[in-house]
NUNU-323859 format. One line per 2 residues: number of its first residue (from 1); their letters; for each residue x, y, z of N, C-alpha, C, O. Coordinates in steps of 0.1 Angstrom, whole numbers, plus 5000, padded with zeros to 4 digits. Each point is the difference from the previous one (the first is absolute). Layout:
<atoms>
NUM> A> X,Y,Z,X,Y,Z,X,Y,Z,X,Y,Z; ...
</atoms>
This chain:
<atoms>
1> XX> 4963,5123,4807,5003,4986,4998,5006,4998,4986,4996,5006,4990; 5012,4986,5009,5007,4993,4986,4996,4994,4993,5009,4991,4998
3> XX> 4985,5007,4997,4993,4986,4993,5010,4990,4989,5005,5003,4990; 4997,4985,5016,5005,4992,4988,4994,4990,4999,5000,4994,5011
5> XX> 4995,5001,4981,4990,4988,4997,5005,4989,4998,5006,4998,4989; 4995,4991,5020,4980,5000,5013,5006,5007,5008,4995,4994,5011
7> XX> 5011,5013,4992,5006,5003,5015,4994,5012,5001,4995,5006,4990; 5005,5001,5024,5001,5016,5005,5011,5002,5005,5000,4992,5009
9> XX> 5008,5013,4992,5005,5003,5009,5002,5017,5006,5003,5009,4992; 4995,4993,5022,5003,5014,5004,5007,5002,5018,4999,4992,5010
11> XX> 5007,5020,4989,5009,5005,5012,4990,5011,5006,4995,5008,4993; 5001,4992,5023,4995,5010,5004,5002,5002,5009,4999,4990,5008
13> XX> 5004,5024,4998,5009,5006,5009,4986,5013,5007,4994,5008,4993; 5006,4991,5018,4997,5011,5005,5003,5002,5017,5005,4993,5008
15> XX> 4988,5020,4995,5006,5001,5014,4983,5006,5009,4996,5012,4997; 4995,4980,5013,4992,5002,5003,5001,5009,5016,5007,4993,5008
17> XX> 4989,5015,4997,4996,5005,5015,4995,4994,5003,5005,4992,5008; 4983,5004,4989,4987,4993,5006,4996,4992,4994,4999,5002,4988
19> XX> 4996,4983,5018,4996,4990,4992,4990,5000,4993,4990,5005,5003; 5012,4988,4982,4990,5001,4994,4990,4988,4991,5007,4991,4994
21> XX> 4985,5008,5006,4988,4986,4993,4998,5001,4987,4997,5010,4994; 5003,4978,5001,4999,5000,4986,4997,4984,4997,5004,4989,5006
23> XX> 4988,5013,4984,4993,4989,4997,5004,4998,4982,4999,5009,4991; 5006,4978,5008,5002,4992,4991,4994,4989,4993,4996,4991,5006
25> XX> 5005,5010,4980,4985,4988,4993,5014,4995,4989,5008,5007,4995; 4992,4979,5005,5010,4990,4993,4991,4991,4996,4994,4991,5006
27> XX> 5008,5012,4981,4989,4992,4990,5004,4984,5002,5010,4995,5005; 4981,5001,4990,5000,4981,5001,5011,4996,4988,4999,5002,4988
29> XX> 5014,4989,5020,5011,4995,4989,5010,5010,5003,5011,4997,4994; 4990,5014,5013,5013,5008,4998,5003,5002,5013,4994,5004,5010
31> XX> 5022,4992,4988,5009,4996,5015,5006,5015,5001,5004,5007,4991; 4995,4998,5024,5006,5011,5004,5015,4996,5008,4998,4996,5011
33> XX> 5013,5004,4986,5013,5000,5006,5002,5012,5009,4999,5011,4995; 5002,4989,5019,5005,5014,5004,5015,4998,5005,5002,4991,5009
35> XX> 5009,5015,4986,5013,5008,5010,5000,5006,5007,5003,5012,4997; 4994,4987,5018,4999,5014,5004,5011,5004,5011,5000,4996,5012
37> XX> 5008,5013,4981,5015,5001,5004,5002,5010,5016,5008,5000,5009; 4981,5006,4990,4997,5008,5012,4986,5006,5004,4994,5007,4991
39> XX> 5001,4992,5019,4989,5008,5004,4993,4988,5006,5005,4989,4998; 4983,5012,5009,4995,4988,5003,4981,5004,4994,4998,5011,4996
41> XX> 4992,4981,5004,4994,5005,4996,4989,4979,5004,5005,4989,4999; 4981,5014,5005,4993,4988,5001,4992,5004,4990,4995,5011,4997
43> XX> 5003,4972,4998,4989,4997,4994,4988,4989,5002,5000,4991,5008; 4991,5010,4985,4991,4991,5006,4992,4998,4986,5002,5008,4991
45> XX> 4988,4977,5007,4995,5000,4989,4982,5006,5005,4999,5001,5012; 4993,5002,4982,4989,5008,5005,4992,4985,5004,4991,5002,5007
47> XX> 5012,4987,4990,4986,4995,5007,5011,4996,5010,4991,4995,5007; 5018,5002,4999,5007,4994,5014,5003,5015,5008,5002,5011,4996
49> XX> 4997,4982,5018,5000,5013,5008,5014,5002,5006,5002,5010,5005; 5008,4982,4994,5013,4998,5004,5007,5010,4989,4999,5000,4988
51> XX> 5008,5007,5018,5014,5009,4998,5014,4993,4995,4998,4989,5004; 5011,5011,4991,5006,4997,4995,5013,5011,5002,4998,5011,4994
53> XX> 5015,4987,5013,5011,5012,4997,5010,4999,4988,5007,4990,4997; 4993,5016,5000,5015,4999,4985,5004,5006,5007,4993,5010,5003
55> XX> 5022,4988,5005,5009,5005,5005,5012,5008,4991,4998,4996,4989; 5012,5012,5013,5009,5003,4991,5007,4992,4994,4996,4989,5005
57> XX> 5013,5009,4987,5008,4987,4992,4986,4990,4997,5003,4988,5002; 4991,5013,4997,4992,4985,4998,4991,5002,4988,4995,5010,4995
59> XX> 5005,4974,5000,4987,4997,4988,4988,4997,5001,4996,4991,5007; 4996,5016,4987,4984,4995,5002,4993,4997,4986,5002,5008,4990
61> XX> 4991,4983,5010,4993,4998,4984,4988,4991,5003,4998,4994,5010; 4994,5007,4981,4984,5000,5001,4999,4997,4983,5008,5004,4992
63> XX> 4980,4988,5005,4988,4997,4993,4992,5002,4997,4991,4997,5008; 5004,5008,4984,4986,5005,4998,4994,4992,4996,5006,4989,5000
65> XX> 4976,5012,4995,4994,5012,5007,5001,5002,5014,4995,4992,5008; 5010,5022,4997,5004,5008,5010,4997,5011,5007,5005,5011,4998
67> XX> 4985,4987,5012,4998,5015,5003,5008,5006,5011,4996,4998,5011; 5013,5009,4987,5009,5005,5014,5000,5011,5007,5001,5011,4995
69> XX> 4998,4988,5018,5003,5014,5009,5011,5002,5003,5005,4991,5008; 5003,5018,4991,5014,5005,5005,4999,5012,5010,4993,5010,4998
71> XX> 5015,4988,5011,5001,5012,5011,5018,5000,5001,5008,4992,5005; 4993,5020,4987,5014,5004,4998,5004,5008,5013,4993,5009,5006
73> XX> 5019,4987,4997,5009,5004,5010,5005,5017,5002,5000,5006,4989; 5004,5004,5024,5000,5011,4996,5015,4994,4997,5002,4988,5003
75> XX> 5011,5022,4992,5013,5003,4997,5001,4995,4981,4990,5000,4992; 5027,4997,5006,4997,4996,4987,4996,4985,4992,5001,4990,5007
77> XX> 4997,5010,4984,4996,4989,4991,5009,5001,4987,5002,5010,4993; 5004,4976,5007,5007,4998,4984,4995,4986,4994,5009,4991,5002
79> XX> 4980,5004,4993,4989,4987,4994,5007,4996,4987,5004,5011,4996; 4999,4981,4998,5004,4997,4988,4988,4989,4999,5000,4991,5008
81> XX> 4987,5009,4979,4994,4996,4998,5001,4989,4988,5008,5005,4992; 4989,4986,5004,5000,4989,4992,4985,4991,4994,4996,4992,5008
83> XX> 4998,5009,4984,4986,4997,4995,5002,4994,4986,5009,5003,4992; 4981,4987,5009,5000,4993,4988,4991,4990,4997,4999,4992,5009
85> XX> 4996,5005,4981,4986,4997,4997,5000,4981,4999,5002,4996,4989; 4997,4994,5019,5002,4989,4998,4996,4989,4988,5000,4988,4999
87> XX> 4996,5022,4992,4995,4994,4988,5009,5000,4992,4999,4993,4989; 5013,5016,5016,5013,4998,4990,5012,4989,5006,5010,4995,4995
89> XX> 4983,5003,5018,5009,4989,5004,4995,4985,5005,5003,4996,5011; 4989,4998,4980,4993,4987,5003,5005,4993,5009,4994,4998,5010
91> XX> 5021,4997,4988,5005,4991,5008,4997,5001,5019,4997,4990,5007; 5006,5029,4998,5001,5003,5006,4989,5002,5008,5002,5000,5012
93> XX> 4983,5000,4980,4987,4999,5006,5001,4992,4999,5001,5002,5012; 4999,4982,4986,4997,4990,4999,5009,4993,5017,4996,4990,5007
95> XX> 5013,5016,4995,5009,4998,5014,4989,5006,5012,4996,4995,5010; 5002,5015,4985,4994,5009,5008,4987,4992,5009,4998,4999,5012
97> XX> 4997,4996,4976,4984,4995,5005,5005,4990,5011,4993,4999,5010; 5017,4996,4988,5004,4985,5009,5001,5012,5013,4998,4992,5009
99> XX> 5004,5018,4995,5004,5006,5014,4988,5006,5003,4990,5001,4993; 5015,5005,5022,4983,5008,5008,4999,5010,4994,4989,5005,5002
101> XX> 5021,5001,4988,4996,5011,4991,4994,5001,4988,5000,5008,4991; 4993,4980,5011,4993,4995,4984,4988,5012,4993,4989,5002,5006
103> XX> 5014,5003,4983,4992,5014,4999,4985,4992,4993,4993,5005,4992; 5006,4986,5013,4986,4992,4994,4990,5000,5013,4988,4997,4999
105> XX> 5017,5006,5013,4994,4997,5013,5002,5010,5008,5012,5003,4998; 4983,5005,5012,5006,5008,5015,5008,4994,5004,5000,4988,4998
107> XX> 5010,5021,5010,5007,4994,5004,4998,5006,5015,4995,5011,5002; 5012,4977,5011,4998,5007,5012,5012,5007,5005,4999,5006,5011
109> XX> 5010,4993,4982,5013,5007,4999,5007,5012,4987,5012,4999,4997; 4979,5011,4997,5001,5007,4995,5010,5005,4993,5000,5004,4989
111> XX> 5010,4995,5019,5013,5011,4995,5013,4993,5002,5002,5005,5011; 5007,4989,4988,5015,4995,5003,5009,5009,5002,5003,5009,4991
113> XX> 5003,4989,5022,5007,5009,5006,5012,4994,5003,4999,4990,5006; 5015,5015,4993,5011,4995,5010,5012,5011,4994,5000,5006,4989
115> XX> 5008,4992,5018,5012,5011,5001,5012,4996,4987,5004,4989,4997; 4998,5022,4997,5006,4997,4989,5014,4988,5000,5004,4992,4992
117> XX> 4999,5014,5022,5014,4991,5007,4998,4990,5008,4993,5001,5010; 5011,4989,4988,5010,4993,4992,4997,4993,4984,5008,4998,4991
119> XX> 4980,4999,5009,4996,4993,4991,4998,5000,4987,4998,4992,4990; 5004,5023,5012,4993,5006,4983,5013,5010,4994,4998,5010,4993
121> XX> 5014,4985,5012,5009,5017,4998,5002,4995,4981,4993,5005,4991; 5017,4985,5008,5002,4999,4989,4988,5000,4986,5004,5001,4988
123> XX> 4984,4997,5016,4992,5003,4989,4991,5012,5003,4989,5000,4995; 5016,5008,5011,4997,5014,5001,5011,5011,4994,4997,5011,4995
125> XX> 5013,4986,5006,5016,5000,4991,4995,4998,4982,5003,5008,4992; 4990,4982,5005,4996,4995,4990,4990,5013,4993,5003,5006,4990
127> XX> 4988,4997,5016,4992,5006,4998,5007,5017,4999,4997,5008,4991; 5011,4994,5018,5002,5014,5001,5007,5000,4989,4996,5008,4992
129> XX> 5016,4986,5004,5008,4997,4989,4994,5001,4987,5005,5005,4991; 4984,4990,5010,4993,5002,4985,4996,5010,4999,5003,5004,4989
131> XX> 4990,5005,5020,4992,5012,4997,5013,5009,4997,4999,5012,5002; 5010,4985,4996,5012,5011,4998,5011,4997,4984,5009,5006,4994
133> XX> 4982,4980,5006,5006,4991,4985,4991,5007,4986,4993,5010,5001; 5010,4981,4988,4994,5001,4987,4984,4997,5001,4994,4990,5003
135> XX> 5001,5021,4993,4983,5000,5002,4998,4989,4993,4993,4991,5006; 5009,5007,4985,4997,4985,4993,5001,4988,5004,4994,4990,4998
137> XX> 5015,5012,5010,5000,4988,5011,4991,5000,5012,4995,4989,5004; 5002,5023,5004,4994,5002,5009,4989,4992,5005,5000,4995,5011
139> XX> 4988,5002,4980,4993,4990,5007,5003,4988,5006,4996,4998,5011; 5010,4992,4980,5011,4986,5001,5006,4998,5013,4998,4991,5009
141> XX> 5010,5019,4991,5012,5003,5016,4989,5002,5009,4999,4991,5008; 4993,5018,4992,4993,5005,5013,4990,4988,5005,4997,4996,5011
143> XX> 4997,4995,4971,4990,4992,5007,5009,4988,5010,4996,4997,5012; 5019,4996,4978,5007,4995,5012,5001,4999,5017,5002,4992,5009
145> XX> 4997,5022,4990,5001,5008,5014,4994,4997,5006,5003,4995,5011; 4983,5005,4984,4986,5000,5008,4998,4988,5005,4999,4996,5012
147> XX> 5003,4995,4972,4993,4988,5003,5008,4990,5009,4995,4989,5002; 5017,5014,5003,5005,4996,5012,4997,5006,5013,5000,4992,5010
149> XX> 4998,5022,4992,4994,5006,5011,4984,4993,5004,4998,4996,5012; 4993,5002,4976,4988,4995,5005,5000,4985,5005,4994,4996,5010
151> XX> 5015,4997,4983,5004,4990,5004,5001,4994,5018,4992,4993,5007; 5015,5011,4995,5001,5005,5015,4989,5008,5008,4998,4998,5012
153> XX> 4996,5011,4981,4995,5008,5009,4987,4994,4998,4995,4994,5010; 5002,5006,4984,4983,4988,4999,5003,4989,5005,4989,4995,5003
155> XX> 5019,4998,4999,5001,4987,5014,5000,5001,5011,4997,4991,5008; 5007,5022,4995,5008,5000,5016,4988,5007,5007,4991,5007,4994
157> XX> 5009,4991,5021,4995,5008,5007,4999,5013,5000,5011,5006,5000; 4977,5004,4999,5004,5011,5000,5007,5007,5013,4995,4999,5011
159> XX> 5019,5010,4987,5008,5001,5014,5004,5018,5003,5011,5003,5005; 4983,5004,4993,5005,5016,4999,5006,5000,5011,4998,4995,5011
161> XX> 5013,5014,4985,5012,5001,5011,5003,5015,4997,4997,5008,4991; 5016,4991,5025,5007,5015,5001,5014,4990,5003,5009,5007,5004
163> XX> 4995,4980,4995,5013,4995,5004,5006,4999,4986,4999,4988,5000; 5005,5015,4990,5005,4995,4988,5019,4988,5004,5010,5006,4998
165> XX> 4990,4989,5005,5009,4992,5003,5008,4990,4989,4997,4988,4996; 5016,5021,4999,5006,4990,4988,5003,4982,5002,5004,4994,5010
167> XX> 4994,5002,4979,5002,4990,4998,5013,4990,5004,4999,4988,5003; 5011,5019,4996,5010,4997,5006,5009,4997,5015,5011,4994,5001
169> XX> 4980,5012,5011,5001,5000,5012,5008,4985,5006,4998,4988,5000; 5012,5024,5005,5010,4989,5005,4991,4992,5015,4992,5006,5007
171> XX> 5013,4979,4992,4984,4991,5013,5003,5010,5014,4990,5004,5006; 5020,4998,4999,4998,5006,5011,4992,5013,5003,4996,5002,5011
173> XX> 5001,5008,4977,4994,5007,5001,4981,4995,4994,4989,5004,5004; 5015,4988,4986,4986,4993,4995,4993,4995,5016,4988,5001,5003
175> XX> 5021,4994,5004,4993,4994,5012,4991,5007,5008,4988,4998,5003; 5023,5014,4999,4991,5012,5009,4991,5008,4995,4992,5007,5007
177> XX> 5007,4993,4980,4990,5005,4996,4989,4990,5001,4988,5003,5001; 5016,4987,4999,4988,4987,4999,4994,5004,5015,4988,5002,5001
179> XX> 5019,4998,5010,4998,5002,5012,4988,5013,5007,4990,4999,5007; 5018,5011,4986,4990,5015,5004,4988,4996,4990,4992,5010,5000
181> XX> 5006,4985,4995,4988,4997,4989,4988,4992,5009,4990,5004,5004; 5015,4988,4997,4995,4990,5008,4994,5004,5018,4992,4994,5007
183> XX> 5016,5018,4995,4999,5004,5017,5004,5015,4998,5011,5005,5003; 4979,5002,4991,5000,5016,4993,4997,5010,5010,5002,5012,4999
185> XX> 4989,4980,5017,4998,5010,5009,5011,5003,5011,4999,5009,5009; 5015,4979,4990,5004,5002,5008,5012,5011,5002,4999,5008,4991
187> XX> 5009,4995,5016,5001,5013,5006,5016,5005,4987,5003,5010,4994; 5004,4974,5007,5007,4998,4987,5015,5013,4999,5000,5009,4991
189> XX> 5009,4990,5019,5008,5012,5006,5015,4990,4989,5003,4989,4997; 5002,5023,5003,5011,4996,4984,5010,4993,5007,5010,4997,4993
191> XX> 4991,4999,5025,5014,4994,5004,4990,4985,4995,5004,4994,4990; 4992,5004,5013,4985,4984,5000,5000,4998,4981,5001,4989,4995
193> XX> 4999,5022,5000,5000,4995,4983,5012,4993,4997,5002,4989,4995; 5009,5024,5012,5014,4997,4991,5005,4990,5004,5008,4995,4993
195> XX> 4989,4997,5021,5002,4984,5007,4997,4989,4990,5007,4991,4996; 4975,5015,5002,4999,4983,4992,5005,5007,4987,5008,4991,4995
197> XX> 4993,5018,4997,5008,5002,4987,5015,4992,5002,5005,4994,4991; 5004,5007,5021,5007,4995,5000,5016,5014,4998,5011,4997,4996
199> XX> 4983,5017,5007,5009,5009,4997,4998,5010,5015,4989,5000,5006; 5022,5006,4999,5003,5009,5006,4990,5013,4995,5000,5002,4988
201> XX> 4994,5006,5019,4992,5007,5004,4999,5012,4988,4990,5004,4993; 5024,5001,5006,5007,5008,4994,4996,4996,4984,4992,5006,4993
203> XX> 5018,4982,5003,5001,4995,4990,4980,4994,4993,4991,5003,4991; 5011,4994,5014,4983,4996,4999,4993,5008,4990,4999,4996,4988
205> XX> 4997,5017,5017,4997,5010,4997,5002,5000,4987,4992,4998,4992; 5020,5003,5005,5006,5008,4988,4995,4988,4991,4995,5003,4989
207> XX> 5006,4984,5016,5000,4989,4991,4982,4998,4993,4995,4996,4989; 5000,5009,5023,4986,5000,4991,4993,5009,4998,4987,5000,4997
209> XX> 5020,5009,5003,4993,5011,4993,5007,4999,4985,4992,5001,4991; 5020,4997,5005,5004,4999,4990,4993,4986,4995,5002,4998,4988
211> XX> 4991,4993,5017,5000,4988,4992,4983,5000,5000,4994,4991,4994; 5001,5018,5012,4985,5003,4996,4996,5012,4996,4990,5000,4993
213> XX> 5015,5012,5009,4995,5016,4995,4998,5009,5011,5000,5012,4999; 4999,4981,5014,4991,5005,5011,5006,4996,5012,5006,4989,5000
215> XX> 4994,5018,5014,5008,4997,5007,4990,4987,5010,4991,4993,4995; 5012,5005,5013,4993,4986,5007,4988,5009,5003,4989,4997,4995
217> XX> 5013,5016,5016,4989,5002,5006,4984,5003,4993,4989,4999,5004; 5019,5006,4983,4988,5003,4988,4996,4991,4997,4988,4999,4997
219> XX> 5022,4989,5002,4994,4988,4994,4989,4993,5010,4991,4994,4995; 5010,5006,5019,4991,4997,5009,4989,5010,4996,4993,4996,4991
221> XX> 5005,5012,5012,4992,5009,4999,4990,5002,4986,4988,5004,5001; 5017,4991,4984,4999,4995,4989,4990,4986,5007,4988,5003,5001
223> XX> 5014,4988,5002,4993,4985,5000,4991,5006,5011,4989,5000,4997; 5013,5003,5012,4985,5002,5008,4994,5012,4992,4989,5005,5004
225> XX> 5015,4998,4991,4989,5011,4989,4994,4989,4991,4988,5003,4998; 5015,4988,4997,4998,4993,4993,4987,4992,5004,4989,4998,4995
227> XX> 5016,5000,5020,4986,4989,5003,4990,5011,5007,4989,4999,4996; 5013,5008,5010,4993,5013,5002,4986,5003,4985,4988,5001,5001
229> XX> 5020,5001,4990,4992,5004,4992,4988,4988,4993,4988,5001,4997; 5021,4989,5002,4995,4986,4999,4985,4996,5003,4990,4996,4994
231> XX> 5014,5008,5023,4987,5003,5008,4991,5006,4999,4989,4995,5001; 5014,5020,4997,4990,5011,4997,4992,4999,4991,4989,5006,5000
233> XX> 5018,4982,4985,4988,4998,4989,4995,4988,5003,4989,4998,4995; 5016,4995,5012,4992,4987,5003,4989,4994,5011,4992,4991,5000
235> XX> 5012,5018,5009,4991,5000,5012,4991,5010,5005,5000,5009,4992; 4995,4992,5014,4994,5010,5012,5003,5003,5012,4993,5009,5006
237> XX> 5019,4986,5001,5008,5006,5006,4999,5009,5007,5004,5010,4993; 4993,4993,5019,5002,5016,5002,5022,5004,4999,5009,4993,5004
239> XX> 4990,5023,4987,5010,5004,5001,5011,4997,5011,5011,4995,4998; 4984,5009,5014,5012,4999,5012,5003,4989,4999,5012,4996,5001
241> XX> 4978,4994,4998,5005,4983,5006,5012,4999,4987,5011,4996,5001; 4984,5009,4987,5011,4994,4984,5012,5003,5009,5006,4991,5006
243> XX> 4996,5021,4995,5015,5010,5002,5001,4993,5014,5010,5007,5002; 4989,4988,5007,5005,4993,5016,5001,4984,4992,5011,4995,5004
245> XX> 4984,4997,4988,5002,4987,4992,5011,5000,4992,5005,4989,4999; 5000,5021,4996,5011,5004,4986,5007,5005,5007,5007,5004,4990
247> XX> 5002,5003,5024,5006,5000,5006,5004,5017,5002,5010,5004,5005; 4981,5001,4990,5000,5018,5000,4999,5005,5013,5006,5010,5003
249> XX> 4986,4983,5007,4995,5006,5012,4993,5010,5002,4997,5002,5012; 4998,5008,4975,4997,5011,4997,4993,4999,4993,5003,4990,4993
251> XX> 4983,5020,5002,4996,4998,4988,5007,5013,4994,4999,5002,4988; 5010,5008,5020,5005,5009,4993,5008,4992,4992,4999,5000,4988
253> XX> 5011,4992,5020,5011,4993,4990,4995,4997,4990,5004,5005,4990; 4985,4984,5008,4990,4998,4992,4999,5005,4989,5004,4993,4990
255> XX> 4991,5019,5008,4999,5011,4996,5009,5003,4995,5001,4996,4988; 5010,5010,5017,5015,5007,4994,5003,4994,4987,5002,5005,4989
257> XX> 4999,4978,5014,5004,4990,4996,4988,5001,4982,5002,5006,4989; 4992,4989,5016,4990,5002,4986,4998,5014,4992,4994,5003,4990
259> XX> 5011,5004,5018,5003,5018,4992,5010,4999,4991,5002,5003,4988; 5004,4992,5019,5016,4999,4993,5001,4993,4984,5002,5003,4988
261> XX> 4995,4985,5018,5001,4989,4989,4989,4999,4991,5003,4995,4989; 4985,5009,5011,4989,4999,4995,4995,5011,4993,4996,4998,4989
263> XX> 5004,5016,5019,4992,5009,4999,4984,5002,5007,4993,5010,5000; 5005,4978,5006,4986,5001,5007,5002,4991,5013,5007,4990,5004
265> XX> 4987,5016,5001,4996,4999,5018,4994,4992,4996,4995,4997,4989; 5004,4996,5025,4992,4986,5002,4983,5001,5000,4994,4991,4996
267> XX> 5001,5021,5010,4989,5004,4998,4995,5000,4983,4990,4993,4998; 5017,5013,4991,5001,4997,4986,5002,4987,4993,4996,4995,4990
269> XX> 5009,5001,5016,5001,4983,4995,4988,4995,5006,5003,4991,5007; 4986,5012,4994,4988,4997,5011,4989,5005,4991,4991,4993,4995
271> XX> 5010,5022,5003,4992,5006,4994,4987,4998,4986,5004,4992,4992; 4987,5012,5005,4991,4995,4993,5006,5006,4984,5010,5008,5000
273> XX> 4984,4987,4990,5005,5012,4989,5001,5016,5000,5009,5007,4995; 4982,4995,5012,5001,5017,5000,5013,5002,5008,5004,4995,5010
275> X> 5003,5016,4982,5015,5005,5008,4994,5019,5004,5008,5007,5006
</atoms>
């Protein structure tokens, strides 16, 4: 870790086989920022029994006092961490108390979660930019960063995702994405997308995979992973019924699906602390 005062800041990269548990203590007053650019990894606070996913590209940040369980993902991990003591930033604790993250009280929502995209690009820009600027400046820049990231992310719904979808989306494709969101189990065949997108079959294709990262089918397969997993931390559910609900038909699909993107099977998103 780096230390610049009040700040921490650190980068941490590793590559796991097998998942692994770890338990985390966040003193009372000091905000944890996470980046976490890849890997997936749940958390949970020790007195709530709910799970929590930090998906790849996404932000998560928490309040102390904190006691946390993490169950890290197998493949790689790249975390860019951010910490800092709220005693150096009055203004900012004084915001704080007004939200459900108020570090004077439990909270029943623990951790803030949502996808770096669209919301957060340009003061994540801010932040990376600094850490590569004049150290002298570095706290200043970086706290900017933050204190617009928290901003947002302590209001909003907590929303962990695998769809990162720019900001920019031209409405015909914003539509259909609005669409397969909304109706994620259905069967959803690319002559039926490229209709209501309003493009030939062919053309289609090209057009949204260049205007999201990912081709349609992934992107279906992305949003019912989404509510799939959704499920798995929020309900009791039996497995097969999730994956025939989310449009897999399979719990192999299921499965595949959450290997891929996650690193853990749906049985693991289930599982107790012990790995």
């Amino acid at each position: 870790m780096e230390g610049v005062e009040p700040l921490c800041v650190g980068l941490h990269e590793c590559s796991l086989n097998h998942i692994q548990t770890a338990e985390v203590k966040i003193d009372s007053n000091i905000v944890v920022l996470a980046t976490n650019y890849e890997g997936a990894l749940l958390a949970r606070d020790a007195v709530h029994a709910r799970w929590s996913a930090i998906t790849p590209n996404s932000l998560a940040a928490t309040v102390g006092p904190r006691d946390l369980i993490l169950r890290i993902a197998r493949g790689n991990h790249r975390l860019r961490l951010i910490c800092w003591d709220l005693t150096h930033t009055p203004l900012l604790a004084n915001w704080l108390r007004a939200t459900r993250f108020n570090p004077d009280q439990p909270s029943c929502d623990p951790i803030a979660i949502q996808l770096a995209v669209p919301n957060f690009v340009a003061a994540l820009e801010r932040v990376e930019t600094a850490l590569i600027g004049p150290k002298q400046r570095l706290p200043l820049l970086i706290m900017s960063g933050v204190v617009e990231i928290l901003s947002h992310l302590f209001t909003m719904e907590s929303s962990p995702g695998l769809t990162p979808i720019p900001g920019d989306v031209a409405e015909p494709i914003a539509r259909l994405i609005e669409a397969v969101k909304q109706e994620r189990a259905a069967s959803w065949p690319l002559k039926d997308a490229a209709e209501i997108a309003g493009y030939s079959p062919f053309h289609f294709s090209r057009v949204f995979k260049a205007t999201v990262g990912f081709g349609f089918h992934e992107f279906v397969d992305r949003c019912r992973t989404e509510l799939a997993v959704e499920k798995l931390l929020t309900t009791d559910a039996p497995i097969d019924y999730i994956a025939t609900a989310c449009g897999f038909g399979t719990t192999q699909g299921l499965r595949e699906s959450t290997k891929e993107y996650l690193g853990l099977v749906p049985s693991e998103l289930r599982a107790e602390t012990e790995c």
